[in-house]
C-alpha positions in Angstrom: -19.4 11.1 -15.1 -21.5 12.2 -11.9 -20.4 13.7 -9.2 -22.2 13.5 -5.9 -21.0 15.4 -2.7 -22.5 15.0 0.7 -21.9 15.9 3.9 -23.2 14.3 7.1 -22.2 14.2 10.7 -18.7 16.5 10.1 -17.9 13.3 7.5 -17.2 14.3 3.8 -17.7 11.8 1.3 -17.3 11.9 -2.2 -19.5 9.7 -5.2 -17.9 9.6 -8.4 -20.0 7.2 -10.8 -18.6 5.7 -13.6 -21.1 4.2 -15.6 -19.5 2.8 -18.4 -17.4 0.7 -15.9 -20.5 -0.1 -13.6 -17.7 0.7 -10.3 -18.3 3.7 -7.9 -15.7 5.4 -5.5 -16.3 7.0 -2.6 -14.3 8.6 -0.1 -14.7 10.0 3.7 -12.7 12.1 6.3 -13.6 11.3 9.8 -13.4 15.3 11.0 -12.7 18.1 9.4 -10.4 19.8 12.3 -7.9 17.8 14.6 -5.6 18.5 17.6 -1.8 18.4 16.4 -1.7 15.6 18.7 -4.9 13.2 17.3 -5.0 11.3 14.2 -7.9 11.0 11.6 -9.1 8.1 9.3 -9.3 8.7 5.5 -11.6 6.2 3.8 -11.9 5.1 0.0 -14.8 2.5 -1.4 -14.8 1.0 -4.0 -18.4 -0.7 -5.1 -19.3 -2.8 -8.3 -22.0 -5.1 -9.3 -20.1 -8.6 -9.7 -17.6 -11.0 -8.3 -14.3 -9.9 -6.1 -12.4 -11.1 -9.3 -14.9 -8.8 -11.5 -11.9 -6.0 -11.2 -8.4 -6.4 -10.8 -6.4 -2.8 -9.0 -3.2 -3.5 -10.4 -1.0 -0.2 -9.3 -0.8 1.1 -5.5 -2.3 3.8 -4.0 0.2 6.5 -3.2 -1.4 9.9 -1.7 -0.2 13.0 -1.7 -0.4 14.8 1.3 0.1 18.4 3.2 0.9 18.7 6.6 0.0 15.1 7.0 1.3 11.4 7.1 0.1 7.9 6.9 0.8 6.1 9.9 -1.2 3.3 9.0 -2.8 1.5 5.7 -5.3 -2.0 5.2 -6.9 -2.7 2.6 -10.2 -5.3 2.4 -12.5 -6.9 0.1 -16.1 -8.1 0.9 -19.1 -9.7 -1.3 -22.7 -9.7 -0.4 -25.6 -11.5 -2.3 -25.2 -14.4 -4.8 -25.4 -14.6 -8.5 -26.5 -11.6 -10.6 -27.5 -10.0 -7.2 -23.8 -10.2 -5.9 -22.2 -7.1 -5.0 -18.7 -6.1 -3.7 -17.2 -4.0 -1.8 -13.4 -2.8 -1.5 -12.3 -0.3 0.9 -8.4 0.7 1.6 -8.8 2.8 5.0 -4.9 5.4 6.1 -4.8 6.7 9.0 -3.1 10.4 9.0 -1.4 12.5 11.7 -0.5 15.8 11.3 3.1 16.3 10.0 2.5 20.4 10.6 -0.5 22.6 11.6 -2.4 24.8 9.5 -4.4 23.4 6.8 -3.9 19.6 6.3 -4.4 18.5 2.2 -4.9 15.0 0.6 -4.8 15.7 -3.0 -6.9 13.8 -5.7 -5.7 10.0 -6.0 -5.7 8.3 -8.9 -7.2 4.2 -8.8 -6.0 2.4 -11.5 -8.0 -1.2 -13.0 -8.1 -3.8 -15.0 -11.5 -5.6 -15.8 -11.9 -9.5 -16.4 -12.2 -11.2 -18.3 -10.9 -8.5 -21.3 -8.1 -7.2 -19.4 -9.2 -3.3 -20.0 -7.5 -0.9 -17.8 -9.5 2.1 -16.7 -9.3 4.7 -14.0 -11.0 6.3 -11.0 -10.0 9.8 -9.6 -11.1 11.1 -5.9 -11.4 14.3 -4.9 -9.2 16.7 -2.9 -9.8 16.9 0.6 -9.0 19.2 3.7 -8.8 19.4 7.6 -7.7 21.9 9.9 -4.9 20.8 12.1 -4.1 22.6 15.5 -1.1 24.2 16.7 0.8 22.0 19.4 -1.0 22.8 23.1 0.7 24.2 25.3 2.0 22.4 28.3 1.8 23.7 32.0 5.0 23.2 34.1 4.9 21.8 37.4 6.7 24.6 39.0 5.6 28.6 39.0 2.4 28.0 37.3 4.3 29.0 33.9 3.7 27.6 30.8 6.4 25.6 28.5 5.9 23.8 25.7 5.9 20.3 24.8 9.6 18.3 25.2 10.1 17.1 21.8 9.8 20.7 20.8 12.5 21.8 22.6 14.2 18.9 21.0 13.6 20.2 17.9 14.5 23.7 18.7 18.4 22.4 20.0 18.8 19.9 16.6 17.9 23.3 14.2 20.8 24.9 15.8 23.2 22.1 15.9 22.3 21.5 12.3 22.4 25.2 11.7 26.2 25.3 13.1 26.9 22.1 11.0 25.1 23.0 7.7 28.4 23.8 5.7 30.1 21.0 6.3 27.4 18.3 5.9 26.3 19.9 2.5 30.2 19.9 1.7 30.3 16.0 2.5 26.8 15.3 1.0 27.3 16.8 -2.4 31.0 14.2 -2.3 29.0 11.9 -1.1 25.5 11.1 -2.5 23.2 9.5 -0.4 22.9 6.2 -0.9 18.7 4.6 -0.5 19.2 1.0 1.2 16.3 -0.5 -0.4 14.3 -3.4 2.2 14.2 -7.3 0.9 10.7 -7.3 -0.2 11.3 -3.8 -1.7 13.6 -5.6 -4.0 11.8 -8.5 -4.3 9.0 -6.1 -6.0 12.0 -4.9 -8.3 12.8 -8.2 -9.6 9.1 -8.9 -10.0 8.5 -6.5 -11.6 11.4 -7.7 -14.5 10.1 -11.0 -14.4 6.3 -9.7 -15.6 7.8 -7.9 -18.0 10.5 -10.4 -19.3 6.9 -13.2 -19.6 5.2 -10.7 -22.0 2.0 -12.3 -20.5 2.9 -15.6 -20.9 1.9 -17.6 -17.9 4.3 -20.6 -17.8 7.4 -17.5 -18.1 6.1 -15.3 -15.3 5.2 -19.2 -13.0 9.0 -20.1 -14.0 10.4 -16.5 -13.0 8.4 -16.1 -9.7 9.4 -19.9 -8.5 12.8 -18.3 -8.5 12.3 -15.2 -6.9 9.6 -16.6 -4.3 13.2 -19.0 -3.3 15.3 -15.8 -3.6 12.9 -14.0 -1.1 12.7 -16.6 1.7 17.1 -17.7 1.0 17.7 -13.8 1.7 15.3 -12.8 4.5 15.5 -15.8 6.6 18.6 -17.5 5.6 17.5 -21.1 4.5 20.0 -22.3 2.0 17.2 -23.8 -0.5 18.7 -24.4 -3.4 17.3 -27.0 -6.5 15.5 -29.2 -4.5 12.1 -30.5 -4.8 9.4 -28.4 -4.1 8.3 -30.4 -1.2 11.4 -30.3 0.4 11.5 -26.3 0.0 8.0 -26.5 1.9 8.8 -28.3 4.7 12.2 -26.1 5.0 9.5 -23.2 4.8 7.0 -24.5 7.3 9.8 -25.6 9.9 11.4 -22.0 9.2 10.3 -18.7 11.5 8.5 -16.9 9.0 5.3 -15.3 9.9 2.2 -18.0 9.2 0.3 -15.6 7.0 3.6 -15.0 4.9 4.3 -18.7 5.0 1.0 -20.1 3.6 0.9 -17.6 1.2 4.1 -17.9 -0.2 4.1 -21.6 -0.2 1.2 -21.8 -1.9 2.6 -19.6 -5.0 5.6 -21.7 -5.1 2.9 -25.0 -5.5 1.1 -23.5 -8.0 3.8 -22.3 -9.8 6.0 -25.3 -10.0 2.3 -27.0 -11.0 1.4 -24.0 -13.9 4.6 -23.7 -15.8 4.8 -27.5 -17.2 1.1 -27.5 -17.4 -0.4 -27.9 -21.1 -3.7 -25.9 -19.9 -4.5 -23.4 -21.8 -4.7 -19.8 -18.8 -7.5 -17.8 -18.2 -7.5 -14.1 -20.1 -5.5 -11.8 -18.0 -4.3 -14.7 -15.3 -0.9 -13.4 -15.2 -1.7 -9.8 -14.5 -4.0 -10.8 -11.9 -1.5 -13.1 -10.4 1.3 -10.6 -10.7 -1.1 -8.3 -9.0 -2.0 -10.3 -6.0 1.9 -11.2 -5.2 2.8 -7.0 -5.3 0.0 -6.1 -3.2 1.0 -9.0 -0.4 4.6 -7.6 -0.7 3.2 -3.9 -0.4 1.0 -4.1 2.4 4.2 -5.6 4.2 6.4 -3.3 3.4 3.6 -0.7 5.2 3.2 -2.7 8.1 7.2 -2.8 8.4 
């Protein structure tokens, strides 16, 4: 493997090249210091010789990060030229804010993928990068000419001592009382997808029969529509005259067409179809758990 660092305009970026796999990653930090108060925008490329569907990413990114937070994630996927001359691009763009000053770290991610048509998994790693984060400025009051500091640090300064006078009793209650993690509806809808993929073993007509149900699941819990074994077309128009978000409605009506079409059909699937499919429904469901 080849390793390639640059740096140009106060932008890092990183080149790993993976030849056996014909797919590159890059990477790029828009600065390399920032106020407390700015954000910065962290940038990953993917690039391969091929078709969009030449590469299947079938595990989220999850960065780990120092002194900084993601406050925002997309992710795109673009094609240029035609034929044995195509090329495409994927990019998956966070941007950070500083969670603390001093220096700010995003730690080497792992990219999982699966090629097509032979469904072999591989791996991409990036490297580790840094920025300098600033100490919070300094505020000048209105009155006196003296200097204070910013409200929600005084904020914070009276909530350390009220938890500081309260500590004994709350870790009393806590360690009676574990915590209990209130999961979101398309958090558990990736749960149950998750048992139906591995419940079809691959087998396309199980995993179309399981997600049917769980697509109807999904929509009945979140927006309250009663569906129950009706006809698919019925469930659609329930769906279209529903308040669900267009995107989220076009999408998941058209899973819930193919599905109730792909798991009576005697067709014989594509290699790999239901890891690519099982793919594309967790990353919708992902991305909108981000956004949310």
């Amino acid at each position: 493997m080849r390793i390639i660092i640059s740096v140009f305009t106060g932008i890092l970026i990183v080149c790993l090249s993976a030849r056996a796999a014909q797919i590159t990653v890059s990477q790029s930090l828009d600065k390399s210091e920032m106020d407390y108060e700015s954000q910065a925008h962290f940038e990953i490329v993917l690039t391969w010789p091929g078709t969009q569907s030449a590469y299947l990413f079938d595990k989220p990114l999850q960065p780990q990060l120092d002194n900084l937070k993601v406050k925002q994630f997309s992710s795109t996927i673009s094609s240029t030229g035609t034929g044995t001359d195509e090329t495409t691009t994927k990019k998956f763009e966070f941007t950070l804010a500083p969670s603390g000053s001093g220096l700010g770290r995003i730690e080497p991610i792992t990219i999982s993928y699966v090629t097509w048509p032979d469904s072999v998994p591989g791996t991409l790693v990036t490297e580790a990068m840094t920025i300098k984060i600033a100490t919070p400025k300094i505020v000048r009051s209105e009155n006196g000419g003296k200097f204070r500091y910013p409200w929600y640090l005084w904020l914070s300064a009276v909530v350390v001592v009220v938890g500081a006078a309260s500590g004994v009793a709350y870790w009393r209650i806590k360690a009676r009382h574990p915590k209990v993690v209130v999961k979101s509806i398309p958090e558990q809808f990736i749960e149950r997808l998750a048992q139906v993929r591995d419940e079809a073993a691959g087998d396309l007509k199980r995993f179309q029969t399981g997600l049917y149900k769980q697509l109807v699941w999904y929509v009945n819990t979140r927006y309250a529509l009663g569906l129950g074994s009706q006809p698919t077309d019925e469930i659609i128009q329930v769906i279209d005259r529903c308040g669900m978000p267009e995107p989220e409605k076009s999408t998941i009506g058209a899973w819930l067409i193919r599905a109730d079409r792909e798991k009576f059909s005697p067709a014989t699937p594509m290699p790999g179809e239901t890891i690519r499919l099982e793919a594309e429904v967790r990353e919708f469901f992902e991305k909108m758990i981000v956004k949310e």
